[in-house]
MARTI-741469 format. One line per field, with one value per residue (C-alpha): x, y, z; residue number from 1. Coordinates in nm, 4 decimals, always signed. Each point is the difference from the previous one (the first is absolute). Last residue first. Layout:
<sites>
px <- [X ...] .
py <- [Y ...] .
pz <- [Z ...] .
num <- [NUM ...] .
</sites>
This chain:
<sites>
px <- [-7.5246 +0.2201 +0.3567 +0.1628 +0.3674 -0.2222 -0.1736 +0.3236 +0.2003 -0.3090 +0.0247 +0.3370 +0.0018 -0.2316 +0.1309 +0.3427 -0.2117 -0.1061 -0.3628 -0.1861 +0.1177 +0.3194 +0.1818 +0.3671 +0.1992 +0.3064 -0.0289 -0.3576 -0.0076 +0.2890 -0.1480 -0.3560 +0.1981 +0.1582 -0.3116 -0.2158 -0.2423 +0.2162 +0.0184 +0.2615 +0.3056 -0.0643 -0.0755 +0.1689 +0.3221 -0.0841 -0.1178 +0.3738 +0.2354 -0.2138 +0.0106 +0.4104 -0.0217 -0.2557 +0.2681 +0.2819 -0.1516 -0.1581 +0.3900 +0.2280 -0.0160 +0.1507 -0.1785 -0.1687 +0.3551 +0.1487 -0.0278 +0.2451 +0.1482 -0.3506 -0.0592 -0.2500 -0.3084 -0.1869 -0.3737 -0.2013 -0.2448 -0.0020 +0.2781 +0.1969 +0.0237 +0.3395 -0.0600 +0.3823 -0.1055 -0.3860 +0.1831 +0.1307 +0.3019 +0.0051 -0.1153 -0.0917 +0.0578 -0.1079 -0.1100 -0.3514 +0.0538 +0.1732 -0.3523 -0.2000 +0.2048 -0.0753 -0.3850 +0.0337 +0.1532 -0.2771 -0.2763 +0.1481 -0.0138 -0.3253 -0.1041 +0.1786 -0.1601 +0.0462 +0.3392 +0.2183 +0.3200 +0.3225 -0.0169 -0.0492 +0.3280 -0.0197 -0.0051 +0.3143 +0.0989 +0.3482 +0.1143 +0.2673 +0.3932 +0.0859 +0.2898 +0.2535 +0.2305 -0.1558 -0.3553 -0.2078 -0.3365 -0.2900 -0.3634 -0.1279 -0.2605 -0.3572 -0.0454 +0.0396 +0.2462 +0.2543 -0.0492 +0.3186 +0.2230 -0.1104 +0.1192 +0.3626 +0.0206 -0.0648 +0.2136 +0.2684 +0.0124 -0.0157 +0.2878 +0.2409 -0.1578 +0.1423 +0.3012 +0.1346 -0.1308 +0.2962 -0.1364 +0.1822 -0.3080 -0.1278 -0.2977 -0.2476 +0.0724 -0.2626 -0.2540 +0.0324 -0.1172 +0.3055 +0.2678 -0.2076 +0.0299 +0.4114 +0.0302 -0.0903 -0.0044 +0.1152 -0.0761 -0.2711 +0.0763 -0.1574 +0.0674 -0.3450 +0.0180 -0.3448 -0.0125 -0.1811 -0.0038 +0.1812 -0.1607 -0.0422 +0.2298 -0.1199 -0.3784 +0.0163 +0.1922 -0.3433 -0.2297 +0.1189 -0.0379 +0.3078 +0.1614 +0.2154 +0.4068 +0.1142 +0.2567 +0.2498 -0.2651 -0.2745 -0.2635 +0.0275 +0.1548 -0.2564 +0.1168 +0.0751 -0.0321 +0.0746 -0.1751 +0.2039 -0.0787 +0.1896 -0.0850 -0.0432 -0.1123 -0.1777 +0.1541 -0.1960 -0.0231 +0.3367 +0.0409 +0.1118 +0.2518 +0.0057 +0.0653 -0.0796 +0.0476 +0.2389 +0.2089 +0.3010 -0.2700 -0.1017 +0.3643 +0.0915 -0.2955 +0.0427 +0.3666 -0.1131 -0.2607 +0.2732 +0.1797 -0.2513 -0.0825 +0.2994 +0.3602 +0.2801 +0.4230 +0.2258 +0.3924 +0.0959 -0.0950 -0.0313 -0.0129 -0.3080 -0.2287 -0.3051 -0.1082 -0.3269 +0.1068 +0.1330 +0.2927 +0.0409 -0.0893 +0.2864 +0.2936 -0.1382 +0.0979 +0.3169 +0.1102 -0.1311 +0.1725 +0.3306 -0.0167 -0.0998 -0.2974 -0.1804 -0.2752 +0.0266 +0.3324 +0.0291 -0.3154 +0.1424 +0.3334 -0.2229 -0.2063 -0.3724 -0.1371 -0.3277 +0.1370 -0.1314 -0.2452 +0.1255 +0.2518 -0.2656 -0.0797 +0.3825 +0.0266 -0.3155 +0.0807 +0.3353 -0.0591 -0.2503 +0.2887 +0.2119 -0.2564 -0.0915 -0.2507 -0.1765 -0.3103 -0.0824 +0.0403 -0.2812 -0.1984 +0.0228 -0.0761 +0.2356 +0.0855] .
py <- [+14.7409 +0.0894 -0.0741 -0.0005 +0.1382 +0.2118 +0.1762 +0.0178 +0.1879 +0.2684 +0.0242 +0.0626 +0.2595 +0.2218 -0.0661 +0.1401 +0.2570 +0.1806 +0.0964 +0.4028 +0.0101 -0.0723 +0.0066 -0.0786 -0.3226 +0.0907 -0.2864 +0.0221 +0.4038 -0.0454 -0.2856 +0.2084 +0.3101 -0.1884 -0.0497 -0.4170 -0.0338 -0.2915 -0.0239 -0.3137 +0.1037 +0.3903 +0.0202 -0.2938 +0.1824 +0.2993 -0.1164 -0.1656 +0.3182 +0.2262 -0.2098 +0.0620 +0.3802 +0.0634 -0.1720 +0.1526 +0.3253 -0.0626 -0.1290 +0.2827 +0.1692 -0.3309 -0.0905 -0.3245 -0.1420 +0.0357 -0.3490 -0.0182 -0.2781 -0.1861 -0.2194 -0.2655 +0.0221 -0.3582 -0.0333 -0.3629 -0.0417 -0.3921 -0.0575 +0.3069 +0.3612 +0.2029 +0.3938 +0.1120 +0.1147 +0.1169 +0.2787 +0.1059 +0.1889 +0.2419 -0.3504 +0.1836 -0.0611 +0.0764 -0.3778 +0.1314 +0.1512 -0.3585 -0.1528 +0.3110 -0.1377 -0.3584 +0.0965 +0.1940 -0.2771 -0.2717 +0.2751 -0.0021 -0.3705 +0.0014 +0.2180 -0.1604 -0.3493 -0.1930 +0.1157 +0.0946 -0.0455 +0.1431 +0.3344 -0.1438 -0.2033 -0.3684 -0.2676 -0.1454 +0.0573 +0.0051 +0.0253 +0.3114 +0.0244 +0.3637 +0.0208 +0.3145 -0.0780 -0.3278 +0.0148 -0.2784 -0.1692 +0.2896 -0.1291 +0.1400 +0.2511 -0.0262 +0.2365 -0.1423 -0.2378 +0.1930 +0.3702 +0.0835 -0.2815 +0.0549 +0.3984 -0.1066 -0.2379 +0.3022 +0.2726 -0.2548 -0.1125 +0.4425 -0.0150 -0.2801 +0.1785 +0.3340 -0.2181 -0.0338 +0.2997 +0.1373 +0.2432 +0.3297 +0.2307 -0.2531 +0.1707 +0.0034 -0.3721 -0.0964 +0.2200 -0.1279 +0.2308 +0.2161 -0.3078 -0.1704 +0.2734 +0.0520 -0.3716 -0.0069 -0.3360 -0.2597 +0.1949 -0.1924 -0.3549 -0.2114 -0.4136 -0.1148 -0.3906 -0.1715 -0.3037 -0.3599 -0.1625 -0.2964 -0.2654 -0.0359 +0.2495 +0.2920 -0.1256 -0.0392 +0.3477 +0.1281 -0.1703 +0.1605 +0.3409 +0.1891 +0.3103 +0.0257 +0.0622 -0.1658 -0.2019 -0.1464 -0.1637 +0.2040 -0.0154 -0.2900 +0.0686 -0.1039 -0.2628 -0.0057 +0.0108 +0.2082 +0.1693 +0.3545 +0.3443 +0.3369 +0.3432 +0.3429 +0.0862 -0.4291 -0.3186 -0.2965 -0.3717 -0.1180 -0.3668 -0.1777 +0.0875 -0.3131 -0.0247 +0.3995 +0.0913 -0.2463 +0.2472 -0.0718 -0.0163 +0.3346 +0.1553 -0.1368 +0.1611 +0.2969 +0.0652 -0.1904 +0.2633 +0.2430 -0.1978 +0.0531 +0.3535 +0.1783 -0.0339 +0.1670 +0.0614 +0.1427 +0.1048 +0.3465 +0.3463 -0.1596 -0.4009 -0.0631 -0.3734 -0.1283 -0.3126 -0.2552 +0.0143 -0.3252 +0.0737 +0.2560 -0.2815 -0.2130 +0.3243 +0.0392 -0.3546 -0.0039 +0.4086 -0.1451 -0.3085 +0.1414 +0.2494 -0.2075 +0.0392 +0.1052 +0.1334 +0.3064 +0.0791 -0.1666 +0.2192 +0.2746 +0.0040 +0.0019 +0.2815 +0.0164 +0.2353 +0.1431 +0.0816 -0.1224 -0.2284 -0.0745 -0.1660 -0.2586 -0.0738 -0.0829 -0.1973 -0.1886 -0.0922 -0.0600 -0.2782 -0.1720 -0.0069 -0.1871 -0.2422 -0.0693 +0.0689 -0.2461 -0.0099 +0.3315 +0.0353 -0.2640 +0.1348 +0.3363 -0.1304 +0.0548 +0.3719] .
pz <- [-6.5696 -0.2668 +0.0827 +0.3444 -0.0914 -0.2314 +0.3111 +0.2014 -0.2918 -0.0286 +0.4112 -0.0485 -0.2655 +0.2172 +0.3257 -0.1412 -0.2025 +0.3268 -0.0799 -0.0166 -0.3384 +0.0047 +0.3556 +0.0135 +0.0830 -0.1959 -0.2334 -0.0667 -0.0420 -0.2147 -0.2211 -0.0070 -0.1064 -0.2751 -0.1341 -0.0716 -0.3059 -0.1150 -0.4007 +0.0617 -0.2109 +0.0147 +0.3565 +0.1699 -0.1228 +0.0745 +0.3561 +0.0480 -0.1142 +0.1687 +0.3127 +0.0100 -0.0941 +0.2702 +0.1983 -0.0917 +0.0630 +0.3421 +0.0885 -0.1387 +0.3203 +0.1395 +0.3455 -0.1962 -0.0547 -0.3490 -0.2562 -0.3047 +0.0346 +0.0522 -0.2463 +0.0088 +0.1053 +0.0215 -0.0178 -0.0083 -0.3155 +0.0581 -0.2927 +0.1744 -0.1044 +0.0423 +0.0184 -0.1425 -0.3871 +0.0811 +0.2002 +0.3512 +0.0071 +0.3164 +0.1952 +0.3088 +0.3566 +0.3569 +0.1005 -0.0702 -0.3585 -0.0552 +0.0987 -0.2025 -0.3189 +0.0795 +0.0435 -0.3010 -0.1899 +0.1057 -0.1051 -0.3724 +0.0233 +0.1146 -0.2926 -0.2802 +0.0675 -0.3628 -0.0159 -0.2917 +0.0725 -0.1100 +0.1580 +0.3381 -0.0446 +0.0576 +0.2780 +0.1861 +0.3738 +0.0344 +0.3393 +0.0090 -0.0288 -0.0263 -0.1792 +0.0201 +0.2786 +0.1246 +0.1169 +0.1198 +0.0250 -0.0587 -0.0405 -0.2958 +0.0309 +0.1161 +0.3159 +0.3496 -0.0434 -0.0625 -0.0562 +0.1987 -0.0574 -0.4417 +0.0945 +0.1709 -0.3191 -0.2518 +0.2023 +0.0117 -0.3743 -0.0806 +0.2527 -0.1507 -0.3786 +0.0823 +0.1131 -0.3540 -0.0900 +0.2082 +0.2832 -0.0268 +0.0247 +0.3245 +0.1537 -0.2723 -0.0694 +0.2587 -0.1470 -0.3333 -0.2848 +0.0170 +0.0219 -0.2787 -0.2918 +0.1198 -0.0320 -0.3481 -0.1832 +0.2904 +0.2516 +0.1580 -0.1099 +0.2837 -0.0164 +0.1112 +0.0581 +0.0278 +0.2080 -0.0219 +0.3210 +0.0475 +0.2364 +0.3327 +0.2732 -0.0952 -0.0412 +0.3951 +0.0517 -0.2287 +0.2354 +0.3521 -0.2206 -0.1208 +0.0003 -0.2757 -0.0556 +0.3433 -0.1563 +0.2652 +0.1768 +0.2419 -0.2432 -0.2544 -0.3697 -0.2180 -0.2690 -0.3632 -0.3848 -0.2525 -0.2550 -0.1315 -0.0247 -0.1315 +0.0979 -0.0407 -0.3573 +0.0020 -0.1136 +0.0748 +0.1528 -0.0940 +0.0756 +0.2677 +0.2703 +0.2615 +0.3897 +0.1102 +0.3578 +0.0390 +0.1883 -0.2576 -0.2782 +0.0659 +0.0707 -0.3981 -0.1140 +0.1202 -0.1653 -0.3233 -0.0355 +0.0456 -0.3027 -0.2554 +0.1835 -0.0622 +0.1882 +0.0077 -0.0254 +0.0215 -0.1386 +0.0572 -0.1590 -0.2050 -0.0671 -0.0082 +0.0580 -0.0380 +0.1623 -0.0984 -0.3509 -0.0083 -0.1363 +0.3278 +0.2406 -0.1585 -0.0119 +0.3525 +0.1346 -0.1507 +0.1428 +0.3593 +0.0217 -0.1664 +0.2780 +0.2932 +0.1454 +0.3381 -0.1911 +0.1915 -0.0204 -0.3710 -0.0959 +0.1685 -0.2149 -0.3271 +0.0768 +0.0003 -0.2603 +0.0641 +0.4037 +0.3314 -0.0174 -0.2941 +0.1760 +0.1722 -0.3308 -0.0879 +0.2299 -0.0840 -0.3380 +0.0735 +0.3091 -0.2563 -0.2696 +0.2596 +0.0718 -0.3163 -0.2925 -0.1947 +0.2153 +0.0461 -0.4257 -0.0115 +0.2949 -0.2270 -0.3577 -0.2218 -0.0924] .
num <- [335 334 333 332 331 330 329 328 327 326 325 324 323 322 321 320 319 318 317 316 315 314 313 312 311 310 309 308 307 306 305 304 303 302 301 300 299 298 297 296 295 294 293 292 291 290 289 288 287 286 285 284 283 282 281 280 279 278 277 276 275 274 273 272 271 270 269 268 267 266 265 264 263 262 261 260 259 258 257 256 255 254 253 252 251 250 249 248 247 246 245 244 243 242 241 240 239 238 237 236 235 234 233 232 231 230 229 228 227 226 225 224 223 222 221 220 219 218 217 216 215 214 213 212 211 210 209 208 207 206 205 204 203 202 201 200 199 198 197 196 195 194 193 192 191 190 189 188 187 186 185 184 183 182 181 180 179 178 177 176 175 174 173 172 171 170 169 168 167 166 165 164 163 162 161 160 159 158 157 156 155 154 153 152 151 150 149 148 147 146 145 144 143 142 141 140 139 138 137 136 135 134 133 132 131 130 129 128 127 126 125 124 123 122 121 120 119 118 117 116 115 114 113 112 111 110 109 108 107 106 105 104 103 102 101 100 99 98 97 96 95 94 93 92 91 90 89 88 87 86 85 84 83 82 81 80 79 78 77 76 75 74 73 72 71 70 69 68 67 66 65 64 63 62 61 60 59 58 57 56 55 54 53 52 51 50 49 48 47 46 45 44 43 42 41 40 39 38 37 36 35 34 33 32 31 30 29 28 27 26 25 24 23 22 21 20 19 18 17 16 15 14 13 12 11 10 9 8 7 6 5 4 3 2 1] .
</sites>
């Protein structure tokens, strides 16, 4: 398939009204009939039958014809869908290039503006100085199309707590909620602990600031200690606003050109009261100490990351003053 603001822009009106009739269908039922996409489409028979024969050449429709003609959509044209609503709301101005392709996700560049609190967006809380960058120049966006489902919907409904509920949920809108649970998360954590600043969410996309640097995994950093205490200090700042990543690995820590911290992420994230919680988050700082273990030789234990996060006593000491006082003294330098 071309590329997708490409393919946005070539389709029409008409087609644009099909597309998301027949999402809102699916809503309902896998195959959408033909007579409610007219009803709801508000279409004329010729209309509709023209403008589904195109959609279905391009592969962005499928159709059957038993027990009755239908009709649905996949995630080329759900994409579409969401991106069509986020360019109405000017949410995003420009699609750019495709950023990367993860299990659960697709993500574009785009670029932007914050939607000021109290307008018709009120996706982010914002400082007085973010509504002033909101209305200057663009902003450059990241947009997170979710694809949970899109391989094995049964595998995702069990290991999603907000699926667990919904047996007959489409995986169509297993990836609507999964984009919801992320961008309700990002409002939650926001600004507080270092994660992308959430913009808007359409259907599946999350719309996000973008905020550059590279994959823990791919770097190999001249400070591997500080940046292993700036991830526990983000960690113990989402442990403090009563949530946990659940998925936190070298793969989705971002690090910036002046060794800033960005988790990215967070689908997959359970409140602090979950009984799963300690678990997931053993598991989460597990993943990161390993890492900084083998690559970097650091003489640091999983019990000293838990006992940081968590605020505990080790040895007589709380590791949170600890750690801090160590980042203080080489904030200052050698005396």
């Amino acid at each position: 398939m071309e590329n997708l603001a490409e393919t946005f822009l070539r389709l029409d009106r008409k087609e644009i009204v099909l597309l998301k009739t027949i999402e809102r269908g699916m809503r309902r039922c896998e195959w959408v009939p033909m007579e409610e996409i007219i009803a709801k489409g508000r279409l004329s028979q010729k209309g509709a039958s023209s403008g589904l024969s195109k959609l279905v050449t391009k592969k962005l429709v499928f159709r059957t014809k038993e027990p009755y003609e239908g009709y649905q959509i996949g995630f080329a044209a759900y994409d579409l869908v969401a991106l069509s609503d986020l360019v109405n709301r000017d949410a995003v101005l420009s699609l750019g290039d495709l950023l990367g392709v993860g299990k659960e996700s697709v993500v574009y560049e785009a670029l932007g503006k914050i939607p000021v609190v109290g307008g018709a967006d009120k996706s982010a809380e914002m400082k007085a100085e973010d509504a002033t960058e909101a209305a200057g120049e663009d902003l450059p966006l990241a947009v997170k199309f979710h694809r949970q489902g899109e391989t094995s919907f049964k595998h995702v409904r069990r290991a999603r707590d907000h699926l667990t509920d919904l047996p007959r949920c489409a995986w169509i809108h297993a990836a609507r909620l999964g984009a919801a649970k992320e961008f309700k998360t990002l409002k939650r954590l926001y600004p507080e602990v270092s994660v992308p600043r959430p913009v808007a969410l359409s259907h599946h996309a999350l719309v996000m600031e973008h905020m550059g640097g590279s994959e823990l995994y791919k770097l190999d950093l001249e400070n591997p200690e500080e940046c292993l205490d700036i991830i526990l200090e983000e960690v113990a700042a989402a442990w403090g606003k009563g949530i946990v990543h659940a998925d936190l690995s070298p793969y989705n820590v971002l690090v910036g050109e002046e060794g800033e911290i960005v988790i990215i992420d967070w689908p997959q994230a359970v409140t602090r009261s979950s009984p799963q919680a300690p678990e997931l988050l053993e598991r989460d700082l597990k993943n990161v100490v390993i890492h900084f273990q083998r690559k970097y030789r650091l003489d640091f234990e999983l019990e000293e990351a838990l006992a940081f996060v968590l605020g505990e006593e080790m040895d007589g000491k709380k590791m949170v003053n600890t750690r801090a006082r160590w980042r203080r003294e080489n904030e200052r330098g050698p005396s």
